[in-house]
PLY file of the C-alpha trace (Angstrom):
ply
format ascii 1.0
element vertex 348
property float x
property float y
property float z
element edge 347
property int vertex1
property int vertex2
end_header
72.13 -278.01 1.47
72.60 -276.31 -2.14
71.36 -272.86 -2.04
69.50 -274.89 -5.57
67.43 -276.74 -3.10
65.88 -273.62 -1.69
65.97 -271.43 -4.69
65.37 -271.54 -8.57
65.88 -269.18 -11.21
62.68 -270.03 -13.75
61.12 -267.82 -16.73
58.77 -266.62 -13.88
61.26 -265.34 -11.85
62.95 -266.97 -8.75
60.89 -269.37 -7.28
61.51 -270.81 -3.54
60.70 -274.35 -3.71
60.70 -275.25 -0.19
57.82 -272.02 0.03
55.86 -272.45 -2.85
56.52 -269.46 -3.71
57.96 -266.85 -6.45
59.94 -263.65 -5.51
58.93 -261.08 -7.85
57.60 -263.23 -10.69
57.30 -261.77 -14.10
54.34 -263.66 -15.20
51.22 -264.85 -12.33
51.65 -267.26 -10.12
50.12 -268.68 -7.13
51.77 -267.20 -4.77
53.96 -264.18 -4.66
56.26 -262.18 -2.32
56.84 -258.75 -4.07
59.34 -256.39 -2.96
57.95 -253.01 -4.26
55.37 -251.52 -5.77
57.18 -250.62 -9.37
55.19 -252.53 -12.30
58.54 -254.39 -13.45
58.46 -256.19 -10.27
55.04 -256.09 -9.10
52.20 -257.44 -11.38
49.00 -258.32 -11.21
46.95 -261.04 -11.43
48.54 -263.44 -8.78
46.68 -266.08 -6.69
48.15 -264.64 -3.43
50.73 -262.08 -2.69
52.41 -261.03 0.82
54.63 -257.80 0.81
55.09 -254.66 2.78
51.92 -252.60 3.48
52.22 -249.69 1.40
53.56 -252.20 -1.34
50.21 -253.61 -1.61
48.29 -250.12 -1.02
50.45 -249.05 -4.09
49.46 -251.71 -6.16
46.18 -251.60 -5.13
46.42 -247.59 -6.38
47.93 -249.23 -9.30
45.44 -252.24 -10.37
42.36 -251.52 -8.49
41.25 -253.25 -5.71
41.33 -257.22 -6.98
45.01 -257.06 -8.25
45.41 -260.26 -6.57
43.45 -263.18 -4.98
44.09 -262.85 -1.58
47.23 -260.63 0.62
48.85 -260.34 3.15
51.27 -257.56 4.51
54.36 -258.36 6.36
56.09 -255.92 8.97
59.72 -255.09 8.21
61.36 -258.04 10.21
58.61 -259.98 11.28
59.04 -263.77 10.13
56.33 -265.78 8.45
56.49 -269.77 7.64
55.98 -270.40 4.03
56.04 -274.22 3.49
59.72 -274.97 4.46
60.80 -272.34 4.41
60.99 -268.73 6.81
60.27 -265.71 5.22
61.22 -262.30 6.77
61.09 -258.27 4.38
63.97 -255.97 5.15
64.27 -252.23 3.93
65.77 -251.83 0.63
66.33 -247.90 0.96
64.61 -248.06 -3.12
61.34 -246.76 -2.51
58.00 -246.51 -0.03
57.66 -249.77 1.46
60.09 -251.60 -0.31
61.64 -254.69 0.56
64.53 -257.09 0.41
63.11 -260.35 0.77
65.52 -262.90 3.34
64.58 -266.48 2.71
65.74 -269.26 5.24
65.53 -272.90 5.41
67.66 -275.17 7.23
70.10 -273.42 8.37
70.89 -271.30 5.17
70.01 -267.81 4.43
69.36 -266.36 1.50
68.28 -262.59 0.59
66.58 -261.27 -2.48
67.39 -257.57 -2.60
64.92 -256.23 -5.03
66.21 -252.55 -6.16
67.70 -250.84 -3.35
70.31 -248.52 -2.71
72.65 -247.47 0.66
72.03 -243.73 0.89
69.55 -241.41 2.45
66.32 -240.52 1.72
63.98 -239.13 3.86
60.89 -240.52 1.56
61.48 -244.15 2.32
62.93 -246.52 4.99
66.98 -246.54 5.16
68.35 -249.68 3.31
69.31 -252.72 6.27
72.30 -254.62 6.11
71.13 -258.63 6.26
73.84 -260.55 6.48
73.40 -264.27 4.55
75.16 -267.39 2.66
73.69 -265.92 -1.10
73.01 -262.76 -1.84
70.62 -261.91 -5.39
71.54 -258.47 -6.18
70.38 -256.11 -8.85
72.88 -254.65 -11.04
71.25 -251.49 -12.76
73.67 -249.47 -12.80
76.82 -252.54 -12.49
79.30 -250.69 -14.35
82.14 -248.75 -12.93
81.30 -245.75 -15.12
77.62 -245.07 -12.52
79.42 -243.37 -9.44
75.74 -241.50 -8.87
77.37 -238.49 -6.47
75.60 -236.25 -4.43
71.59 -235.29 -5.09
72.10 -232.33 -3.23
74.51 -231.29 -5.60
72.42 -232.12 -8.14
69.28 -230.25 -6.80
71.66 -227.14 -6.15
72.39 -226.93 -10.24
68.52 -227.41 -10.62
67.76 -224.42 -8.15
70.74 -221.82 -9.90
68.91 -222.29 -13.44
65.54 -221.65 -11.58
67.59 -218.27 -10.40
69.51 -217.68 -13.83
66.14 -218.42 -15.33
63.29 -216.96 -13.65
60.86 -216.19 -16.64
61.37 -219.78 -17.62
59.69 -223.33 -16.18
61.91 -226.41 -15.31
60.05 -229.09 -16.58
61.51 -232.00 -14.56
60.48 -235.97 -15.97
60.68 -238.36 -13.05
58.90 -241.55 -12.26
56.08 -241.57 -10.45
57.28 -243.96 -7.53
59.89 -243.02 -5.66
61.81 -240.21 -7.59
58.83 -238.14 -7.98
58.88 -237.71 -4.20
62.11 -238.42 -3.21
63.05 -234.81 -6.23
60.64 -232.82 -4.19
61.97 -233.80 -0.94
65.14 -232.60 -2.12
64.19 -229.47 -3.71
62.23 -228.79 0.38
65.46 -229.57 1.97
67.48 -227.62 -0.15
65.01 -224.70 0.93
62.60 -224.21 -2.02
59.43 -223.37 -0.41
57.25 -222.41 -3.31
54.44 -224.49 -4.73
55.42 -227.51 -7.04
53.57 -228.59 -9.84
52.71 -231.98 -10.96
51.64 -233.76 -13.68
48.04 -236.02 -13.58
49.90 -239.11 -13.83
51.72 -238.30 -10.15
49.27 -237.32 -8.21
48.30 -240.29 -6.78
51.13 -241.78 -5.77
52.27 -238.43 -4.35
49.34 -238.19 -1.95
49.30 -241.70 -0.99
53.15 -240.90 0.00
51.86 -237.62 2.20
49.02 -239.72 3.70
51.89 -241.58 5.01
53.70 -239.12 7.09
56.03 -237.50 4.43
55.79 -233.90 3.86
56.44 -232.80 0.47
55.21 -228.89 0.96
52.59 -227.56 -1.36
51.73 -229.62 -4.61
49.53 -228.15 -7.23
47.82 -230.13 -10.24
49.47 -228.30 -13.25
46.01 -228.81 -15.18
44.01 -225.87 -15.03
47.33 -223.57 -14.13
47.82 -220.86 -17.33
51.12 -220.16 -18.58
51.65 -217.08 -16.20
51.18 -219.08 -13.23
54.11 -222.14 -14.34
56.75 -219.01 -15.45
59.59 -220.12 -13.11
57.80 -222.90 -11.69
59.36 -226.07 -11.46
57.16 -228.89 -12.47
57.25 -232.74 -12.98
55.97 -235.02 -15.25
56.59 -238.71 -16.46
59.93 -238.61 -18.56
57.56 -239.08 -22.05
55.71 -236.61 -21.10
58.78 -234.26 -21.56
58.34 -234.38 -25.37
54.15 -234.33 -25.72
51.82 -231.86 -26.12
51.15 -231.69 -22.94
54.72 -229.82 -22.72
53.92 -227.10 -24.96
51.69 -225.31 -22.15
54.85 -224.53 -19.93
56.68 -221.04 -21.26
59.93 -221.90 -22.69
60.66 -224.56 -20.37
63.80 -226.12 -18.90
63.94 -229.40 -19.63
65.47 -232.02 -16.92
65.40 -235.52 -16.32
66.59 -237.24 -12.82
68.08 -240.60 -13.09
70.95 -242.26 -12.80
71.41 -242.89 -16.60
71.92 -239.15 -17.15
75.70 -239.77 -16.15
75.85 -240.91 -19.78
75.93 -237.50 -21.87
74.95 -239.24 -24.97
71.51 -240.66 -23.34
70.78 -237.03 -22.19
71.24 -236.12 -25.78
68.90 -238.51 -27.10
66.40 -237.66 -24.96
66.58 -233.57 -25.89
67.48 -232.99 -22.00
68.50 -229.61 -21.62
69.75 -230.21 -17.75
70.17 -233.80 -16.83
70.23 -234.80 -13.31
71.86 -237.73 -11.73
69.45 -238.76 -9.23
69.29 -242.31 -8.55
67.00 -244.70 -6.42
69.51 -247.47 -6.99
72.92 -247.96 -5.93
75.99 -247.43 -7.69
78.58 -249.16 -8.66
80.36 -248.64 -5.25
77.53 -249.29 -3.53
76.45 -252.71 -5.23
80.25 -253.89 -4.34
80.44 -252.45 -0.87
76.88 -253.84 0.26
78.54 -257.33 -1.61
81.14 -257.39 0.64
79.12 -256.47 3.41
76.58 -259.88 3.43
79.33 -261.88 4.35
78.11 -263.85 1.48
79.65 -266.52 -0.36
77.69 -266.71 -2.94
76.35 -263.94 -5.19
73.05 -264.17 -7.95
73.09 -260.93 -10.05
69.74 -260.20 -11.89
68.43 -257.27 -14.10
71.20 -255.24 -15.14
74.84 -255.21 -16.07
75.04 -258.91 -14.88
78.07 -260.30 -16.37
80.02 -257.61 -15.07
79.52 -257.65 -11.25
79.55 -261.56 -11.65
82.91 -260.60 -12.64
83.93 -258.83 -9.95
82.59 -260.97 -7.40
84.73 -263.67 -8.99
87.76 -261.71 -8.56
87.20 -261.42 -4.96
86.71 -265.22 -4.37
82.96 -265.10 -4.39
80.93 -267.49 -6.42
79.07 -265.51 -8.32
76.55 -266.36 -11.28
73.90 -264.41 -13.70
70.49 -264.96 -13.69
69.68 -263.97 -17.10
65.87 -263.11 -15.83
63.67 -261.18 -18.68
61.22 -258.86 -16.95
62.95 -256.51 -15.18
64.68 -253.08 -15.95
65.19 -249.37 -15.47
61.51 -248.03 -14.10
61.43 -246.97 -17.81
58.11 -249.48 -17.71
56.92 -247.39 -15.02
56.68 -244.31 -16.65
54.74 -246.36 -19.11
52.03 -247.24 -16.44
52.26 -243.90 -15.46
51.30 -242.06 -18.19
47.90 -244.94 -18.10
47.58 -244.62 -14.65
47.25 -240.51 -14.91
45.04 -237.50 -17.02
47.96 -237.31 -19.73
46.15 -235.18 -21.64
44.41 -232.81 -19.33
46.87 -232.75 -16.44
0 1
1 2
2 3
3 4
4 5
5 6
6 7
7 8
8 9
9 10
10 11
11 12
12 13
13 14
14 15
15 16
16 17
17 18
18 19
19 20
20 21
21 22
22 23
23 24
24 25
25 26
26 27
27 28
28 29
29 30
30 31
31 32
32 33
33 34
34 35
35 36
36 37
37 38
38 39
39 40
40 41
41 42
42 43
43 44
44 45
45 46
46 47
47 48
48 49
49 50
50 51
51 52
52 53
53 54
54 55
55 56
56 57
57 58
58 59
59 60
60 61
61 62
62 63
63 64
64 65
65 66
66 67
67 68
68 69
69 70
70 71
71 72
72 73
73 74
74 75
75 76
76 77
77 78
78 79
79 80
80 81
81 82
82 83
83 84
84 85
85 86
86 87
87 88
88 89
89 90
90 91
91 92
92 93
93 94
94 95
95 96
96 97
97 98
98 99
99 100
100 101
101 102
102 103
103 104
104 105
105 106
106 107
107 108
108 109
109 110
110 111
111 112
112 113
113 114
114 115
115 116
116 117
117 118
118 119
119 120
120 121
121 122
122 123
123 124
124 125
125 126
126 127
127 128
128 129
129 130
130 131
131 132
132 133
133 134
134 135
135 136
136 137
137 138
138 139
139 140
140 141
141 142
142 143
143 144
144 145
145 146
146 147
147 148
148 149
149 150
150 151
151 152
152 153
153 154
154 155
155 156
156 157
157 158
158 159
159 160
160 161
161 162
162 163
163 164
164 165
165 166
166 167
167 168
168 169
169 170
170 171
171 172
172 173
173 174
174 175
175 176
176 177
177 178
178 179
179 180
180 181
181 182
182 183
183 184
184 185
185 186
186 187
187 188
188 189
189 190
190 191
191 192
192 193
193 194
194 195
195 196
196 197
197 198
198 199
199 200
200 201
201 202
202 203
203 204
204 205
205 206
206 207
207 208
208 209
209 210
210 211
211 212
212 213
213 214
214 215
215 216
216 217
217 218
218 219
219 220
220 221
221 222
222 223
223 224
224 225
225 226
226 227
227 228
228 229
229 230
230 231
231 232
232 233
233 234
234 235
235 236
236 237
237 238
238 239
239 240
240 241
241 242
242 243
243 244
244 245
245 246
246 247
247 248
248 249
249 250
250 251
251 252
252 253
253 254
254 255
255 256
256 257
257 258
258 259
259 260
260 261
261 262
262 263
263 264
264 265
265 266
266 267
267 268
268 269
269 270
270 271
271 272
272 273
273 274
274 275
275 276
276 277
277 278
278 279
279 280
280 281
281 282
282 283
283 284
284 285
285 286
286 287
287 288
288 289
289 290
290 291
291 292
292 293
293 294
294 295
295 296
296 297
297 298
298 299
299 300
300 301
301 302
302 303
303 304
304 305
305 306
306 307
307 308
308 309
309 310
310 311
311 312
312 313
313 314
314 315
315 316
316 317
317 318
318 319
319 320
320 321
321 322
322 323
323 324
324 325
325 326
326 327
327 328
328 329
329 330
330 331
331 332
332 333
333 334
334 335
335 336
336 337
337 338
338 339
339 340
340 341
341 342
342 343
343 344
344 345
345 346
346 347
């Protein structure tokens, strides 16, 4: 059997034929398995959608409560019969609940990965090697240039210019899935025990990740605070929040910005960051080609991102590898975008 028989790449998204199903589908569908909660994957308006648990509580934060038809949450491992097909969600290591999504029908295995990445972080579950025939891989950051480093490292610059700056605020912009957490987490590790301040448009999501068991120390709305209060505070925000109004209430502030694209200077500079910090929730090049090379696959799909590249290099190693030329999916760029909707913009 042809990989082809089991799996499609459509305008939709990729849809399992065997399931009757679409993995991440950009426009609605029937039926849907989603593999995390960020808006570029995870629309709404589907017939039916099965995904992790706090997937569907996110989107349900998200959309409201009839974002989809009908759902159904799947345990990590736990197999389900779609049509054909066997369905099974393993941890992608991207965000809360996220999921790669391992597809198998007679005899072949494929996995979806979603966004993931292969390092620690105590705000989600680790990423789980599934070994398969065809892997789909994201390719974000699928450049050689996007070594991400250490976050610790980064979080230890962030905490000097709180010391060299102490009459100032560092206004950090993050997303509000995933890095918004996974930033404070950091900063609490690292030691920083004072209260951090967030913008409207995190709140949410921030509490729905502490009503899950992750401790993220004392969180304070930044409406209502007054200027003397956010002096040397460190604060976050959506990343186009950074250059609002809204912005103009923090004294003199730092401005930051944690993602991965902040290894390129000149995007830091278009953005006005003062002190950018490469924080990623996606692998890097070394890990996209390590976890590659760790499938055992033969065969390698690469979707939103630097495709042709990592097609590329799979080639070079003897892998089949082909883009899937998908539009829909990006950067969570469109999630600060639902953000900003999602939260008080202009009276957080």
């Amino acid at each position: 059997m042809r990989p082809e028989d089991i799996l499609v790449p459509t305008p939709s998204g990729v849809c399992c034929k065997r399931g009757g199903f679409f993995v991440d589908p950009t426009r609605a569908v029937d039926k849907a398995v989603i593999t995390h909660g960020h808006s570029d994957h995870a629309r709404a308006g589907h017939g039916a959608v099965l995904a992790t648990q706090e997937t569907l509580d996110l989107m349900r934060l998200r959309y409201g409560d009839n974002f989809a038809g009908t759902t159904q949450a799947a345990r990590y491992g736990e197999a389900i019969t779609l049509g054909d097909s066997k369905v099974s969600l393993h941890p992608a290591g991207h965000v809360l609940g996220s999921a790669q999504v391992a597809i198998e029908a007679n005899g072949l295995r494929i996995v979806a990965s979603g966004d993931y990445k292969n390092i620690a972080d105590p705000t989600c579950a680790p990423f789980e090697l599934v070994r398969c025939d065809v892997f789909i891989t994201e390719a974000t950051f699928g450049l050689p240039v996007f070594r991400h480093g250490d976050p610790d490292g980064e979080i230890a610059k962030l905490l000097h210019s709180v010391v060299l700056f102490p009459e100032r605020a560092h206004l950090i912009g993050v997303y509000s899935l995933g890095k918004a957490q996974r930033v404070i987490s950091l900063i609490r590790n690292a030691g920083y025990d004072r209260p951090v301040y967030l913008h409207g448009a995190l709140e949410s999501i921030t509490r729905y990740y502490e009503s899950r068991g992750i401790a993220l120390g004392e969180l304070r709305a930044v409406r209502g605070a007054s200027k003397a209060d956010l002096a040397g505070a460190i604060a976050l925000c959506p990343p186009s929040a950074l250059k609002e109004l809204w912005s103009r209430r923090f004294p003199d502030p730092v401005t930051s910005f944690a993602s991965g694209w902040m290894r390129v200077r000149a995007r830091a500079r278009q953005r006005g960051v003062e002190l950018p910090l490469v924080i990623s929730d996606h692998a890097d090049w070394d890990g996209l080609t390590a976890t590659i090379a760790a499938t055992g696959a033969a065969e390698v799909w690469v979707t939103h991102g630097q495709e042709d590249a990592l097609a590329h290099w799979c080639m070079t190693r003897g892998l089949k590898a082909r883009p899937l030329d998908i539009v829909g999916y990006g950067d969570e760029e469109l999630e600060d975008s639902a953000s900003m909707q999602d939260g008080d913009g202009k009276a957080s």
